[in-house]
N, CA, C and O atoms as a printed pandas DataFrame, in Angstrom:
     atom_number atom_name residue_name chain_id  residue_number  x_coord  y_coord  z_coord
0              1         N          UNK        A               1   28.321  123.934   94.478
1              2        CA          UNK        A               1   28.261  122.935   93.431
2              3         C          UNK        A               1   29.463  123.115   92.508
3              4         O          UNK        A               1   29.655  124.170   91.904
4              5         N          UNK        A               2   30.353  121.939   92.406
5              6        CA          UNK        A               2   31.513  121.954   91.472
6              7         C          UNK        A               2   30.839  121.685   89.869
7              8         O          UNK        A               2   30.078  120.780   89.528
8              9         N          UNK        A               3   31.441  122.869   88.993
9             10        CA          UNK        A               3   30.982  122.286   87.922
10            11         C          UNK        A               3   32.281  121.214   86.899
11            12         O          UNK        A               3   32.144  120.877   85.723
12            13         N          UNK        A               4   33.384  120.907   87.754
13            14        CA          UNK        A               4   34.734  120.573   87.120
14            15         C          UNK        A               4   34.393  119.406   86.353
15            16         O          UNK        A               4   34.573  119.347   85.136
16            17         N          UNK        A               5   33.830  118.337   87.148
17            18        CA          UNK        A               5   33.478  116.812   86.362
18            19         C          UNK        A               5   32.858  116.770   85.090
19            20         O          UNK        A               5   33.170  116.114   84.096
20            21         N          UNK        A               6   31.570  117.885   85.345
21            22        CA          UNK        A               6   30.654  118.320   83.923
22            23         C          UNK        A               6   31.532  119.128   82.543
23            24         O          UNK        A               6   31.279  119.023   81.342
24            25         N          UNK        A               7   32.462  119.823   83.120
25            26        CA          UNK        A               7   33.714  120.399   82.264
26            27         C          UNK        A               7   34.459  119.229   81.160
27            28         O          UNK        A               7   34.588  119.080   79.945
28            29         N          UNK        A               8   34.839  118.536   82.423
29            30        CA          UNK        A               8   35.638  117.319   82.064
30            31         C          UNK        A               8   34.963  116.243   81.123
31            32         O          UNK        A               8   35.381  115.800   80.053
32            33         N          UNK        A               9   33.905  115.972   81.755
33            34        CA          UNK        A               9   32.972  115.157   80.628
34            35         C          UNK        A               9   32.862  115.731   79.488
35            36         O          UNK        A               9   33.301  114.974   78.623
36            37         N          UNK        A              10   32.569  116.494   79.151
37            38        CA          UNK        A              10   32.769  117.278   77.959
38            39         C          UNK        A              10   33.660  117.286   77.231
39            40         O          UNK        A              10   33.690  117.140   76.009
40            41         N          UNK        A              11   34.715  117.519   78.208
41            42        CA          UNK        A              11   36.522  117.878   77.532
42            43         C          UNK        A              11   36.368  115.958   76.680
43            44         O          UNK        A              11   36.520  115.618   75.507
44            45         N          UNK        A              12   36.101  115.322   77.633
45            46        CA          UNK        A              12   36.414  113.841   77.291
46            47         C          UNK        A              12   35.654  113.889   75.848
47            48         O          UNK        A              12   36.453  113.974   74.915
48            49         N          UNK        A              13   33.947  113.843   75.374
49            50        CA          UNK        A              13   33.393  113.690   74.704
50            51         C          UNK        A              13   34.307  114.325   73.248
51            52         O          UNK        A              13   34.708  113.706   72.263
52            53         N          UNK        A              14   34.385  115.308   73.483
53            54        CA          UNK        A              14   35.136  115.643   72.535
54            55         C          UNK        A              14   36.335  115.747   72.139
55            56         O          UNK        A              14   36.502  116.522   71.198
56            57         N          UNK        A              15   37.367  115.144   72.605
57            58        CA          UNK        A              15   38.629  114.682   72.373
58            59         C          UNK        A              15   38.133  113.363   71.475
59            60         O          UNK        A              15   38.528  113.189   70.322
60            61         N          UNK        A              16   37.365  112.606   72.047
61            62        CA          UNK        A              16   37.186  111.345   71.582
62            63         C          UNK        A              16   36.292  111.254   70.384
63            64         O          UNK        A              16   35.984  110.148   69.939
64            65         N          UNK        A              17   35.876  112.321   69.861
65            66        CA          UNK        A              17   34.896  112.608   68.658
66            67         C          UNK        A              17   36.462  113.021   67.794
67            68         O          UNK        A              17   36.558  112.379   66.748
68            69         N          UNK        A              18   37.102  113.526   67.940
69            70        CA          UNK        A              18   38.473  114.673   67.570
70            71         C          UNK        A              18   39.375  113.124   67.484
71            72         O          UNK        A              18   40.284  113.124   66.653
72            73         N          UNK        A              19   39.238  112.261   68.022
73            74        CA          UNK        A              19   40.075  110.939   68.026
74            75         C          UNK        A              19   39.603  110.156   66.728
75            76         O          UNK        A              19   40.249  109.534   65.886
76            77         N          UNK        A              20   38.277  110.402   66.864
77            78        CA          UNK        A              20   37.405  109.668   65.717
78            79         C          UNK        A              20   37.826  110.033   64.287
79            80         O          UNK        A              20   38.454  109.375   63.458
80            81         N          UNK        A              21   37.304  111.267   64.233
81            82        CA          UNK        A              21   37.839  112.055   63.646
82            83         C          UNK        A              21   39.264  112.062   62.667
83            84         O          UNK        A              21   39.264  112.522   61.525
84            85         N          UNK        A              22   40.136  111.631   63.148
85            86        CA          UNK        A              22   41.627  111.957   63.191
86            87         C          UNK        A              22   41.892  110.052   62.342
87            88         O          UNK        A              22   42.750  109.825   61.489
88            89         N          UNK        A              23   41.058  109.157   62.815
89            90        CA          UNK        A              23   41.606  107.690   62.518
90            91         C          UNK        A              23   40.930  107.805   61.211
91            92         O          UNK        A              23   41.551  107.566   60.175
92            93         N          UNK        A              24   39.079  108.332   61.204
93            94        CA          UNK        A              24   38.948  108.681   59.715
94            95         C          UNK        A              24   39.905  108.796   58.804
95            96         O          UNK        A              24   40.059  107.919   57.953
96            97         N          UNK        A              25   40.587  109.766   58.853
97            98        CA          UNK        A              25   41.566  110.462   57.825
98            99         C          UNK        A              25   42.954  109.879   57.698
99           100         O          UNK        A              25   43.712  110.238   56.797
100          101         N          UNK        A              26   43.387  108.690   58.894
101          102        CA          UNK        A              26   43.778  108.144   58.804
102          103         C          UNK        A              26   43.935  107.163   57.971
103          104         O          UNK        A              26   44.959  106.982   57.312
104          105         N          UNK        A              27   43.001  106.511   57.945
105          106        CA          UNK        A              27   42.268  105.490   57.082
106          107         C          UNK        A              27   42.140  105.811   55.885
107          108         O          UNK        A              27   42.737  104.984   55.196
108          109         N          UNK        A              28   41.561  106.761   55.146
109          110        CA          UNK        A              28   41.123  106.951   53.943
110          111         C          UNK        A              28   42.184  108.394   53.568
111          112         O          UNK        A              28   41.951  109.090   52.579
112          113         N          UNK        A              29   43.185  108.644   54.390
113          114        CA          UNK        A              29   43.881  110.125   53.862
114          115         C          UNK        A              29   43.829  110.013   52.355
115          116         O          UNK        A              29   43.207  109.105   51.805
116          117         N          UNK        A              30   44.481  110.934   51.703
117          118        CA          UNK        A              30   44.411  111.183   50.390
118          119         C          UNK        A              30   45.808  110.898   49.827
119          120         O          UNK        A              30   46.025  110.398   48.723
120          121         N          UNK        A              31   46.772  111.298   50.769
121          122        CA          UNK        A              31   48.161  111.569   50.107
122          123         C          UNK        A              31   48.922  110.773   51.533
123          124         O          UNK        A              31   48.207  110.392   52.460
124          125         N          UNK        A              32   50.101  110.628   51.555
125          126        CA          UNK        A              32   50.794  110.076   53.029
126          127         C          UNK        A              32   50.993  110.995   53.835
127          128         O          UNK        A              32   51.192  110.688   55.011
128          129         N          UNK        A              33   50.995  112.087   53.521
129          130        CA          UNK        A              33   51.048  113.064   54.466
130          131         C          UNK        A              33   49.966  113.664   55.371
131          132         O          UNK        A              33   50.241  114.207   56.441
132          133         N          UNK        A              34   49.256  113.593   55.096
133          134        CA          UNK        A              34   47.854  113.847   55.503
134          135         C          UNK        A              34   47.546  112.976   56.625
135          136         O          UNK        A              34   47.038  113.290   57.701
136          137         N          UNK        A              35   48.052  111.464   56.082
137          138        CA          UNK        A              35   47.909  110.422   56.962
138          139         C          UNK        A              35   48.773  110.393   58.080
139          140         O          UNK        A              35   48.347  110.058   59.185
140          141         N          UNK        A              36   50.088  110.752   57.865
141          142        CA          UNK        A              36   51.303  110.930   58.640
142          143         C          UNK        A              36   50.749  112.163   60.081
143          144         O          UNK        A              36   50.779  111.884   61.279
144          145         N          UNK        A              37   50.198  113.751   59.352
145          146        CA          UNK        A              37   49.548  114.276   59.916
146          147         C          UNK        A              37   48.524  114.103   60.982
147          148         O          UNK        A              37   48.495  114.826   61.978
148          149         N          UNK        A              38   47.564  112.996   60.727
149          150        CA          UNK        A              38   46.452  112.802   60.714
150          151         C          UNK        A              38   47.032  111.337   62.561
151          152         O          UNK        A              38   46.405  111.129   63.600
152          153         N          UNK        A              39   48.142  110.856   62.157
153          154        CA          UNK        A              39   48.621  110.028   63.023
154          155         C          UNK        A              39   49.180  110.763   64.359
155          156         O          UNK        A              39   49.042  110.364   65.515
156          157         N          UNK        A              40   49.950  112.116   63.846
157          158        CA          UNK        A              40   50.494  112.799   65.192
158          159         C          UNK        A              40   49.419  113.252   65.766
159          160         O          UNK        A              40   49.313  113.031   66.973
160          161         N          UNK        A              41   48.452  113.923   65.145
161          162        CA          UNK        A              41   47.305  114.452   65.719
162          163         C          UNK        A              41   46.732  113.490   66.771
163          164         O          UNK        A              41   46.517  113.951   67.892
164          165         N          UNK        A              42   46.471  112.231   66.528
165          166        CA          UNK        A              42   45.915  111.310   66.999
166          167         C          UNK        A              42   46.672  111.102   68.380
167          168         O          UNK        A              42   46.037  110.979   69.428
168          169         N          UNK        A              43   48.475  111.059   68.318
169          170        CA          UNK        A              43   49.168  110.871   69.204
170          171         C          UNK        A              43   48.813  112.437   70.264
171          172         O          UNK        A              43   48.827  112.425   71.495
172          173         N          UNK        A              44   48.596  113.347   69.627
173          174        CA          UNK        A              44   48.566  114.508   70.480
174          175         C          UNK        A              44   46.774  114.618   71.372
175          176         O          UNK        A              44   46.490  115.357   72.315
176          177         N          UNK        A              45   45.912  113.688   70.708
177          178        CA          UNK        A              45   44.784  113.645   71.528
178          179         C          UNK        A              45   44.594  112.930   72.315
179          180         O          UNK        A              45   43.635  113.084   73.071
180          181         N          UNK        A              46   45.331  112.022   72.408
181          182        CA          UNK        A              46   45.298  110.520   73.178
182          183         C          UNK        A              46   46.522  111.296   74.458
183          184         O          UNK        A              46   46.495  111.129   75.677
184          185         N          UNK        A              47   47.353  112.008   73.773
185          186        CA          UNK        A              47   47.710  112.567   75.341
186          187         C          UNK        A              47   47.183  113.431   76.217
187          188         O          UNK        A              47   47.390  113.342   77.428
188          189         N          UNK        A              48   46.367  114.453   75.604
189          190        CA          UNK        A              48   44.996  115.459   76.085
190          191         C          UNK        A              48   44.069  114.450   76.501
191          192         O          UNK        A              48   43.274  115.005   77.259
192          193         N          UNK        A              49   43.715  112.949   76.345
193          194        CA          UNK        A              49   42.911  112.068   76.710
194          195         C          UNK        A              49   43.430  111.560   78.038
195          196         O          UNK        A              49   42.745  111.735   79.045
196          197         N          UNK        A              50   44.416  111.038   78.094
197          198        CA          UNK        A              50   45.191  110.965   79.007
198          199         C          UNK        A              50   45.028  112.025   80.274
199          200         O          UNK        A              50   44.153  111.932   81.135
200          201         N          UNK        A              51   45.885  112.888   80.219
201          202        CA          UNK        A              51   45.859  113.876   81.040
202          203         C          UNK        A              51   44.359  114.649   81.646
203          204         O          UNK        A              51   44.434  115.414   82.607
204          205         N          UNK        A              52   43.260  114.406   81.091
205          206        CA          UNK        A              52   42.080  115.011   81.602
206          207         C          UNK        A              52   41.374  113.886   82.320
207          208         O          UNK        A              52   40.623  114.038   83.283
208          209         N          UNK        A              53   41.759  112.512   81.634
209          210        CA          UNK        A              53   41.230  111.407   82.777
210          211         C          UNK        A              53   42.200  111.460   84.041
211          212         O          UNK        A              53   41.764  111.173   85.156
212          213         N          UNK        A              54   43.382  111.793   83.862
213          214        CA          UNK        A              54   43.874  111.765   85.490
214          215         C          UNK        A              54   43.775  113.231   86.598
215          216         O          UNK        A              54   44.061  113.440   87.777
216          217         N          UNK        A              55   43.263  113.963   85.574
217          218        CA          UNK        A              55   42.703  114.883   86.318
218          219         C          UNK        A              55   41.196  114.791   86.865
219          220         O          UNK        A              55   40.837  115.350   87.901
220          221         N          UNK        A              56   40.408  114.064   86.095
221          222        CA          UNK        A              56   39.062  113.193   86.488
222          223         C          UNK        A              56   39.448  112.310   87.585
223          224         O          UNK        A              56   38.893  112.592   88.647
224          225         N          UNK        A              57   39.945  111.695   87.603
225          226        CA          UNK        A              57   40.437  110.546   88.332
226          227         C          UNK        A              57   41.456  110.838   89.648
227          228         O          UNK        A              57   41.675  109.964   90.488
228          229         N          UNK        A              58   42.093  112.291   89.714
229          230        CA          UNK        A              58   42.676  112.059   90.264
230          231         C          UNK        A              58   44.078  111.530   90.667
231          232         O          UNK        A              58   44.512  111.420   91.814
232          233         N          UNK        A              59   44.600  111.274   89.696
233          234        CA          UNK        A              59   45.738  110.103   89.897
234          235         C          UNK        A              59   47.106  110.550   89.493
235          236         O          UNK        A              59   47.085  110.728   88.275
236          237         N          UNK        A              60   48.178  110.785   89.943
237          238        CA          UNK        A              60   49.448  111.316   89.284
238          239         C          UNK        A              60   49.768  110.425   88.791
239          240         O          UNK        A              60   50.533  111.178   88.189
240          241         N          UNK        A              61   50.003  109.374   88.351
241          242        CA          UNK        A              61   50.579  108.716   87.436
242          243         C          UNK        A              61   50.193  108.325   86.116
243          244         O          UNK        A              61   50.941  107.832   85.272
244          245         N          UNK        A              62   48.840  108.608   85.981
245          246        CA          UNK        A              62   48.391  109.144   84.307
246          247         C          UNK        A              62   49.283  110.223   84.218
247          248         O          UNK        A              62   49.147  110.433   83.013
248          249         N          UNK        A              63   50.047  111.016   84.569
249          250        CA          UNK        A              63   50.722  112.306   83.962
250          251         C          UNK        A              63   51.841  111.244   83.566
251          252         O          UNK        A              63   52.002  111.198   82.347
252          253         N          UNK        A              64   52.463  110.582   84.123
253          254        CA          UNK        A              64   53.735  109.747   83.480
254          255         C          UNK        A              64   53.671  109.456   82.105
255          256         O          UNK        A              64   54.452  109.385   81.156
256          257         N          UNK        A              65   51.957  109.252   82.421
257          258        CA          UNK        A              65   51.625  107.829   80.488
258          259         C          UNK        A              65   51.467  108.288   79.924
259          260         O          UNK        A              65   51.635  107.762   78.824
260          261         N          UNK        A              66   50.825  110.197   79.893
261          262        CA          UNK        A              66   50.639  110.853   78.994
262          263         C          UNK        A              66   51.985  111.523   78.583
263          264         O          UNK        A              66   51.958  111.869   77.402
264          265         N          UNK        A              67   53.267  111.831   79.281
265          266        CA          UNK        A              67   54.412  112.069   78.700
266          267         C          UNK        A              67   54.860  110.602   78.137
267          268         O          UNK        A              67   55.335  110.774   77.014
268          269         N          UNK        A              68   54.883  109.217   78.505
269          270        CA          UNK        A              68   55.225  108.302   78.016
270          271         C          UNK        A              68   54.276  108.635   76.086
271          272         O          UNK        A              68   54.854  108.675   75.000
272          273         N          UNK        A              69   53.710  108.699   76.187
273          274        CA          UNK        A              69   52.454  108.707   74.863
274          275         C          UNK        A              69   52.957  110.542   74.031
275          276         O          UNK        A              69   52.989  110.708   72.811
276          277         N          UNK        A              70   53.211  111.419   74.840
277          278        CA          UNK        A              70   53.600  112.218   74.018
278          279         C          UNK        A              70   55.338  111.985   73.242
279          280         O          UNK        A              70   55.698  112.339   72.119
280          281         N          UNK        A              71   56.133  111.286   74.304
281          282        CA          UNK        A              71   57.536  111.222   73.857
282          283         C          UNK        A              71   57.435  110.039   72.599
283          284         O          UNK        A              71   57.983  110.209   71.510
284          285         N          UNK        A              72   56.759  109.007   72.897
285          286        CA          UNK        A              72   56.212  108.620   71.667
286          287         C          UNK        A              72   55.864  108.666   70.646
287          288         O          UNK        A              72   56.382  108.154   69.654
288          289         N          UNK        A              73   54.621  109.493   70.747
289          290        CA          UNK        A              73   54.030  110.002   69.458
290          291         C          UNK        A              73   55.502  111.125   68.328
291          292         O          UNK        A              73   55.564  111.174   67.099
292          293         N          UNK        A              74   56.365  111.780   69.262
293          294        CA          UNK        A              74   57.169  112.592   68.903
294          295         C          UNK        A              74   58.393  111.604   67.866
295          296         O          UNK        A              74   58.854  111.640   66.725
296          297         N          UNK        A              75   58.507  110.828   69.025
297          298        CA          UNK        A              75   60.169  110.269   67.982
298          299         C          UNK        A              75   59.352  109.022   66.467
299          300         O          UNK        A              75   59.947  108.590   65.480
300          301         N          UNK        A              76   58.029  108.809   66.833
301          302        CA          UNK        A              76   57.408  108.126   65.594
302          303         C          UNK        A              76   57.145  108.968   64.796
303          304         O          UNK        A              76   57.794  108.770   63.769
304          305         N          UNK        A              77   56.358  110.041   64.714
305          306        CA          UNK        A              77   56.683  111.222   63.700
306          307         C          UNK        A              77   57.694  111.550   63.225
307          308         O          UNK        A              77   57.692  111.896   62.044
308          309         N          UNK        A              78   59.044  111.555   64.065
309          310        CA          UNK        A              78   60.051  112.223   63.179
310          311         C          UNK        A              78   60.609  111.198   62.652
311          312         O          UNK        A              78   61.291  111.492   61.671
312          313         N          UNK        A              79   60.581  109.781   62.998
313          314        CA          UNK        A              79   60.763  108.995   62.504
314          315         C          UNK        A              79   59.949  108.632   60.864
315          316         O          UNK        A              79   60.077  108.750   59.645
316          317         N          UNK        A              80   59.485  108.363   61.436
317          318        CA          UNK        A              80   58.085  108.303   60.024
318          319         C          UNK        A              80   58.095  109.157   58.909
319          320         O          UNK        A              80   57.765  108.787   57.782
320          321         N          UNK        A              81   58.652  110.857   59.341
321          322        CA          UNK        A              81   58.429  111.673   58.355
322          323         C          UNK        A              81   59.780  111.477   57.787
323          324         O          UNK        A              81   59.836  111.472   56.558
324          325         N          UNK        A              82   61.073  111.287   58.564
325          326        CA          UNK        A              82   62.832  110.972   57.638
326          327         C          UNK        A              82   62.101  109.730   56.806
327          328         O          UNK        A              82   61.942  109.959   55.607
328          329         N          UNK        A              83   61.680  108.563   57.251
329          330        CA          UNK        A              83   62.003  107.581   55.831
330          331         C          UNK        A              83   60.855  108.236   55.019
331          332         O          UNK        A              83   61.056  107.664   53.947
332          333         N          UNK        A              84   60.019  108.871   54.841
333          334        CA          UNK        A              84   58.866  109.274   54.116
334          335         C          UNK        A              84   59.637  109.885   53.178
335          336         O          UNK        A              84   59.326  109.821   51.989
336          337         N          UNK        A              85   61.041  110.737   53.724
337          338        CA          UNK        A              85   61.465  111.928   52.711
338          339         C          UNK        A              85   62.553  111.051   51.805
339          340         O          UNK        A              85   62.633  110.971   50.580
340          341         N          UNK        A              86   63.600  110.236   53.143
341          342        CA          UNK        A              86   64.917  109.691   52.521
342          343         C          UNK        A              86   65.050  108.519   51.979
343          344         O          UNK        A              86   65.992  108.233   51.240
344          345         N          UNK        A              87   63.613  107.301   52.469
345          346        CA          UNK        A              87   63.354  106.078   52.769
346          347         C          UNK        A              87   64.188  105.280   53.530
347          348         O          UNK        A              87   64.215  104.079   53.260
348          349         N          UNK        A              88   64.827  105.682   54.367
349          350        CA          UNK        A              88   65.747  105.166   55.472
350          351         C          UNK        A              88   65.337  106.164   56.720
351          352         O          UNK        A              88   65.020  107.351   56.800
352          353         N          UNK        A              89   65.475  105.273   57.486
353          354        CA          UNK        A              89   65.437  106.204   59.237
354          355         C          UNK        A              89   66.771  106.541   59.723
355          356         O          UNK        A              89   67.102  107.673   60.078
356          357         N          UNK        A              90   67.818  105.103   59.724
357          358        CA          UNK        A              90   69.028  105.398   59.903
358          359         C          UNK        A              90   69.863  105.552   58.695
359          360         O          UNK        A              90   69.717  104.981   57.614
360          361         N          UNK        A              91   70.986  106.627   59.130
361          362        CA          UNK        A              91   71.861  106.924   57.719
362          363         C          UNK        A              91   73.174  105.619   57.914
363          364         O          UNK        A              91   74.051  105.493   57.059
């Protein structure tokens, strides 16, 4: 008896509580940073979301979307956090 799927279901349930989670604080952060925070986090679960459904599933090309979704989440953060500091992205 494989217990991997029952693993996985799990892994899923709670990424997606941790997703929930994360848009909360999104929504109502306190300060912009928090929110800014609160956004990469989100980008970094949705790629752990990613990657455990194509390991559920099977499929190599969810690994593409979850680097597509992490290279993402990366250059919008650093993006996001320069105009936060300088209010410009480009100099």
């Amino acid at each position: 008896m494989t217990f991997l799927p029952y693993a996985l279901g799990i892994c899923m349930v709670a990424i997606t509580i941790s997703m929930l989670l994360c848009l909360i604080r999104l929504v109502m952060g306190p300060s912009i940073v928090d929110r800014l925070l609160a956004l990469d986090t989100l980008f970094l679960n949705a790629t752990c979301l990613i990657v455990i459904l194509g390991i559920y599933w099977a499929s190599t090309s969810m690994f593409e979307g979850a680097l597509l979704v992490a290279m993402l989440g990366f250059v919008s953060t650093a993006a996001l956090a320069r105009y936060f500091t300088t209010g410009h992205v480009i100099d």
